[in-house]
N, C-alpha and C positions, 0 to 999 in steps of 0.2 A: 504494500500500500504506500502512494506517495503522500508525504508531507506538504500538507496547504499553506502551514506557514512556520518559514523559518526567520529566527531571531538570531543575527548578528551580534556577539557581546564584544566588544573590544575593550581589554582589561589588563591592566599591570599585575603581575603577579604577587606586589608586595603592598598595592594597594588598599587601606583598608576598607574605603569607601567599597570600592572593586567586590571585595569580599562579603560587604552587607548587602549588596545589591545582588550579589550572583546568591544568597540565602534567602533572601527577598523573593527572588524571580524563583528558586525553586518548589516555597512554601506556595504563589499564586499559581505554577505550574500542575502543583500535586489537586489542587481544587478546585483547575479548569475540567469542563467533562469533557472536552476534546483534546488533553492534554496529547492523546496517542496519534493527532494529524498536525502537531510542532513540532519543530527540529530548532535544537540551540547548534549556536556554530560558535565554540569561542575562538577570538583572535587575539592576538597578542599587541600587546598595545606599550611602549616604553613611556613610563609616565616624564620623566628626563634623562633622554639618551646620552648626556654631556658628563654625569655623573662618573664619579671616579668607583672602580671595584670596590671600598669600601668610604663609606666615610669617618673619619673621624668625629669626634664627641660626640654630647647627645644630641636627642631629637629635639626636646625643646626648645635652647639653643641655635640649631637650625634653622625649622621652624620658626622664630623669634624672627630671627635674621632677616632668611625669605620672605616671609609678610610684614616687616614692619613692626613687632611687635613687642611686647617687653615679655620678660621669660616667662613670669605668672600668667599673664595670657594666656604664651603658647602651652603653657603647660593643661589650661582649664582646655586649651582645643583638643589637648590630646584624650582630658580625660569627657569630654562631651562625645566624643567616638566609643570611646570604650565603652562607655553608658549605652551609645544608641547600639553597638555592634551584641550589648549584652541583654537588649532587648528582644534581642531574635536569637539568643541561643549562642552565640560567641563567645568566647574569652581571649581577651587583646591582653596583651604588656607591651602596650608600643613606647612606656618610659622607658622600658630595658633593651627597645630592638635597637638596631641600626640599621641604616640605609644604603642605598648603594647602586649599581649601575644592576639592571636586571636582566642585561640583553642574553647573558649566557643560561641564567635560568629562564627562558622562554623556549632558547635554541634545547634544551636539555627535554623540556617537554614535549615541542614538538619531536623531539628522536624519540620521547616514550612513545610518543600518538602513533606514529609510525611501525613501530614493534606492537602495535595492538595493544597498549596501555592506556588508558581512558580515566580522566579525573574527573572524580563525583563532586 
């Protein structure tokens, strides 16, 4: 049977916007009644391709930087994610991640997709 409609997700893999959205879309998916004539396709999407393999410090920090902000802010942005991501079932520690160029963990997926390896 072919698929009526497919859905395009273009996403970072360390995203964690990225992350509530693809648990989002799969909680409305499971309680569509024609969930069985969708096809998700996801793509790999570089949220900042300029990024170095890892970065140093924290996120906050970061964060702060990139938007302008003072730490305590970026820190309430981090934990206002955490809160929405632990609304739908998640558990973030994005105080303790760090950040980084993602292009080889994309390429590392698509060689799973390839060998028949499929991410839920």
């Amino acid at each position: 049977m072919n698929k009526t409609l497919t859905i395009d997700v273009w996403s970072d893999i360390v995203c964690p916007w990225c992350a509530i959205g693809k648990r989002r879309l799969e909680v409305a998916l499971s309680r569509f009644a024609h969930r069985d004539d969708v096809a998700v396709v996801w793509r790999a999407f570089e949220l900042d391709p300029s990024a170095p393999a890892v970065r140093e410090g924290d996120n906050a920090t970061r964060i702060a930087e990139k938007y302008g902000r003072t730490k305590a802010q970026a820190e309430a942005m981090i934990q206002s994610v955490t809160d929405a991501a632990a609304k739908d079932g998640l558990h973030f520690e994005l105080a303790r991640s760090r950040s980084g160029n993602t292009f080889d963990g994309h390429r590392v997926l698509h060689l799973a997709a390839e060998r028949g390896f499929r991410m839920r």
